[in-house]
N, C-alpha and C positions, 0 to 999 in steps of 0.2 A: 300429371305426366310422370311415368317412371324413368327414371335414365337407365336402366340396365334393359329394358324392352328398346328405347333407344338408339343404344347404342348394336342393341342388337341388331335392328333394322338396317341401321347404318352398314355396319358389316356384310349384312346379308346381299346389298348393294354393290359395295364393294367388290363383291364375290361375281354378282352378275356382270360387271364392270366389267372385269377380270378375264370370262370366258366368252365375251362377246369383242371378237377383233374388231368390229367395224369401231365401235366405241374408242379401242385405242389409236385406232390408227385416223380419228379425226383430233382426240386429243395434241397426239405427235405433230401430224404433216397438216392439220388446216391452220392453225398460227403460222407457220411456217413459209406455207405457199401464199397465204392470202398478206402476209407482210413483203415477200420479195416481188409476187404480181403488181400489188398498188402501190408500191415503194418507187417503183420503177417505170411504170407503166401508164399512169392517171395523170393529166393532165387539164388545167380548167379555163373558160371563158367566163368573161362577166361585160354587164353595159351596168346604165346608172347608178354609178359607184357614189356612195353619199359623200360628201363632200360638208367642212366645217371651215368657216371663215372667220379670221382674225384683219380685218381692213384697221392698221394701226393711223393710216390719213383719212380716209374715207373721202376723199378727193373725187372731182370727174372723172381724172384719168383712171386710178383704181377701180373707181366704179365699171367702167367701160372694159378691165382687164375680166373682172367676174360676169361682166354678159356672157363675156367668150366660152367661159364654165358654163354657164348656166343655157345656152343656147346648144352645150355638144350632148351628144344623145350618150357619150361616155359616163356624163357627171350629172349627178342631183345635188345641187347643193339645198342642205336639208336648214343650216342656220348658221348665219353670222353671230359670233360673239363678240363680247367687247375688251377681255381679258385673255392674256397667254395662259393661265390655268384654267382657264375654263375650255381652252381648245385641247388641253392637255387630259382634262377628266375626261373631254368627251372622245379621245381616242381609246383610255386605254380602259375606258366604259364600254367600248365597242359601238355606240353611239354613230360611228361615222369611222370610214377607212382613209379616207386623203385630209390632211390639214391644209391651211393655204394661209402665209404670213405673207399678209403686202407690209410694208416698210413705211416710214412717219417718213420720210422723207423723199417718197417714190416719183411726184411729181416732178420734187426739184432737181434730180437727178437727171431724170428725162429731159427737162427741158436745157437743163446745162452740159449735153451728150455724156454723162457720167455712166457708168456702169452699174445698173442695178441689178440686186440680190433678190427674187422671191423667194421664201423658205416654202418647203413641199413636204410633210411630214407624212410618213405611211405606216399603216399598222401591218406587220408585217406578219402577225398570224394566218390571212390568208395571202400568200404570196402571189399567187395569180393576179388578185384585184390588187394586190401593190402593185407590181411590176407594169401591169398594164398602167396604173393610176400613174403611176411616175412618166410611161410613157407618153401617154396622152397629155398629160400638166406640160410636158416640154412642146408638146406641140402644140398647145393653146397655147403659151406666154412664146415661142417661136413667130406663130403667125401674126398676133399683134407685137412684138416686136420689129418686123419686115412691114408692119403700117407707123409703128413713130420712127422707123429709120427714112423713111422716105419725107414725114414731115421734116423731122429735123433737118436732111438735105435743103429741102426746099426755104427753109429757115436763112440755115447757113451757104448758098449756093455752092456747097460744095459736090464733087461729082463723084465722091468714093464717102461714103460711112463704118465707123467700125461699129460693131453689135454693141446696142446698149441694154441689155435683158440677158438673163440666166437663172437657172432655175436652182438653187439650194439645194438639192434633194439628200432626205437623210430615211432612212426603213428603220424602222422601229421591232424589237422583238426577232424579225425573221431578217439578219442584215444583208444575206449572203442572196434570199429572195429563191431558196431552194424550197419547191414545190415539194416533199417528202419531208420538211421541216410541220407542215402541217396535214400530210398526206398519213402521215404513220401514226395521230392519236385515234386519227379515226377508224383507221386498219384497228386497233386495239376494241374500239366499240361495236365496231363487225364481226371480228373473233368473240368477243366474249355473248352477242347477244344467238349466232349461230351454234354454237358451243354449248352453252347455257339451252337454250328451247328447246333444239334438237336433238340431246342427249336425254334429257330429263323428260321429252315426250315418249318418249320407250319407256317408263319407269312402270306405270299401270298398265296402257296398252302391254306390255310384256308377260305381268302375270295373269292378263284374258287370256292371251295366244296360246302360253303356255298350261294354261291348267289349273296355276297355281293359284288362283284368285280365292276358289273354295277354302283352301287351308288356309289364306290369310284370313278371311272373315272369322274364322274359327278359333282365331286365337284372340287374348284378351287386350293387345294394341288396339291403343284408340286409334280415329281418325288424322288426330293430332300427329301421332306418334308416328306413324306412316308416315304423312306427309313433311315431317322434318327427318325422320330417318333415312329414307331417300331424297332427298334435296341436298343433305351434310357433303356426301363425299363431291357431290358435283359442284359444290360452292368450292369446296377447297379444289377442284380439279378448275373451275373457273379462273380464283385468283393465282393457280399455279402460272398458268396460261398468260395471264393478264400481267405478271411480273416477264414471264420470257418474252413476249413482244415488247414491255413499255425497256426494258433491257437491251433487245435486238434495234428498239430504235436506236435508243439511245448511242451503245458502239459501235452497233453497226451500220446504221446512216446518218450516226452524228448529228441527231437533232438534240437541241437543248433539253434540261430537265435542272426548269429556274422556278418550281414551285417547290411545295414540303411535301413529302413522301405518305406523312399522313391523314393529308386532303385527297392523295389520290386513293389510298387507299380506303377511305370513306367511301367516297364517290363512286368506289369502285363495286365494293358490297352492297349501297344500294340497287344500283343499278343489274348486279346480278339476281338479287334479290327479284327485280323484276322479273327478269326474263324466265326463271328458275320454276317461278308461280305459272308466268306466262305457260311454259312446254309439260309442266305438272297437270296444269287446268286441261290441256290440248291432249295432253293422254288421256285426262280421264273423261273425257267427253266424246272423244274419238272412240276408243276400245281395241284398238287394229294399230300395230307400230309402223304399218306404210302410210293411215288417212294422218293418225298424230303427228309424223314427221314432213308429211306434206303438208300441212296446216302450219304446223310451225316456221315453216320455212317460208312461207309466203306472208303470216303473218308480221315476223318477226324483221327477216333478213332486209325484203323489196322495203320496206319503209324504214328502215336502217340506211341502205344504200341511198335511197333517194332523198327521202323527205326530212333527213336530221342534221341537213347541211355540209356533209362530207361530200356528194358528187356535184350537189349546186347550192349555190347559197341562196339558203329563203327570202332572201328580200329584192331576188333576181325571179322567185315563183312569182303564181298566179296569184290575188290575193285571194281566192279561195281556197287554194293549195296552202297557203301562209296559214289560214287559220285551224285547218286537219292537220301541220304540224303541231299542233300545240297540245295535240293528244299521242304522240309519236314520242315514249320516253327517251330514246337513243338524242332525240336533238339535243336534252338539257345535260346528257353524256358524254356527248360533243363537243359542247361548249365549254363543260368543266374543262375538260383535257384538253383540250389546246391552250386553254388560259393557263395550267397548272404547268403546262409542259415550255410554253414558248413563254408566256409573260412571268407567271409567280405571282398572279395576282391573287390576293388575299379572298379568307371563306367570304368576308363581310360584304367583299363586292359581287358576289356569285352565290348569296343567298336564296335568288329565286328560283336559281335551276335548282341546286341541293333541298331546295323547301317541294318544287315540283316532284324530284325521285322521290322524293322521303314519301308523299305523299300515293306514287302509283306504287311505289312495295310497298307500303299498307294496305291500300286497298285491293291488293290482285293477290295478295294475301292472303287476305281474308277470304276473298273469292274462291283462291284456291283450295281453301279447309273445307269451304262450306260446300262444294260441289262435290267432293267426292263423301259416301256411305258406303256403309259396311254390308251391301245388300247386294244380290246377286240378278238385282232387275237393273 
């Protein structure tokens, strides 16, 4: 590989960049529009929100508190633990979004009309399924509370009760439970994967259309050296992009940024990495910059929006749909970023998804070199 043929490509790019307005003016106004649309504007539902159980009495009456759970079409409870760090790995593992602390001393409270405390813990990365989670916990531990108010009446023959049940509730990560606290890393994985495909699919298709394809064959650029020569400027036009939305969240809908700036920006190169390959591969297998950028677009965007957990959460899909996510690189891009951005959770807990990119930008990679030749069929 020579770096002065290289850098020349690169430039040469550049140049095409340059005199092609549409290019700029997707660079400019699509971060822009697509952060204050879904900033603003996206809203979500969810049912069988997983649920983890810490029963510190493990009594009848506790028990009979977690049917209630267990019987609403809101909650799955997926496992009871038997330690408070263990309900703690498994929230902030993602493992499960509502915690649920019954108290060692829950029966005898009840039975002595004392006032008891449920703790309700929620992971507040996705704020939807907190807020709802929270809501619904009060209205299970509500309705069984209005059945031991009526025992204990019945107990004590008196004809007025005060409420002996409340619900602890504390949000974890997202406190404030603002929908745009998790709304905006993924606006960032929409911009960069529309950005990235659909720019870089004009790269080939552009020199069929225009003509110029002959003369690049004719020159002593490898294959190689093309496909990093145009790819260079739109990585750097990628992570420009990628720094002014994770920015735009940040002051300007004040979503947190409690992880290290070097984990996002890893995450972030991968993952361009992908889609770069992706929109390079689509140009040069298309030939035409209308089928390339139609291709890309349906490739890349619809299974971004959908399928990588930003418009619905996958374990709210079909479990078919569940497992065609796991070929959809945007979801393990998704995940990074909201844990980087709301939690600050560490690389070593987020190894799979960073092991999964690492893994589709080699291979679509490779893909990418290998499909395009210096040949004129």
């Amino acid at each position: 590989m020579d770096l002065n043929r290289l850098m020349a490509m690169a430039g040469k790019e550049v140049i095409q960049i340059k005199r092609d307005a549409r290019s700029i003016a997707i660079v400019i106004a699509m971060p822009l529009v697509m952060m204050l649309a879904f900033g603003y504007g996206v809203s979500f539902d969810t049912k069988h929100i997983p649920v983890y159980v810490y029963d510190m009495e493990g009594s009848q009456q506790s028990q009979d508190l977690l049917k209630r759970f267990q019987s609403s079409i809101y909650f799955h409870v997926v496992k009871t633990v038997d330690n408070y760090p263990a309900l703690v790995q498994a929230i902030d593992g993602g493992r499960c979004q509502i915690g649920i602390v019954i108290p060692w001393d829950f029966s005898r409270k009840l039975d002595s009309g004392e006032t008891v405390s449920i703790q309700a813990l929620a992971d507040g990365t996705d704020s939807n399924s907190a807020n709802l989670g929270m809501s619904y916990s009060q209205a299970v531990v509500q309705a069984y509370a209005q059945q031991v108010q009526v025992r204990w009446l019945q107990r004590q023959g008196r004809a007025r009760v005060q409420p002996t049940l409340s619900v602890d509730a504390r949000t974890w990560f997202n406190e404030s439970l603002e929908s745009m606290a998790t709304i905006v890393p993924g606006v960032v994985a929409l911009v960069m994967a529309v950005v990235g495909t659909f720019l870089t699919s004009l790269t080939i298709a552009r020199e069929w259309e225009r003509g110029t394809m002959e003369q690049l064959i004719s020159t002593p650029v490898t294959p190689i050296e093309i496909m990093l020569g145009k790819l260079m400027p739109y990585l750097m036009i990628g992570m420009f992009d990628t720094c002014v939305c994770a920015a735009m969240g940040v002051w300007w809908f004040g979503v947190p940024f409690r992880g290290q700036v070097w984990v996002f920006l890893l995450s972030s190169v991968l993952f361009l990495t992908v889609v770069l390959s992706l929109g390079y591969f689509f140009s040069v297998i298309a030939k035409t910059q209308l089928a390339a950028s139609q291709i890309s677009l349906v490739a890349t965007f619809l299974p971004a929006f959908l399928l990588s957990g930003f418009m619905y959460p996958i374990d709210q899909m079909p479990a078919v749909i569940q497992v065609i996510t796991h070929i959809v690189p945007a979801r393990y891009y998704m995940a990074i970023l909201r844990n980087v951005f709301l939690k600050g959770t560490s690389v070593m807990l987020m190894w799979r998804d960073f092991l999964w990119l690492a893994l589709f930008a080699a291979t679509l990679a490779l893909v990418a070199t290998r499909v395009f030749k210096k040949s004129l069929d």
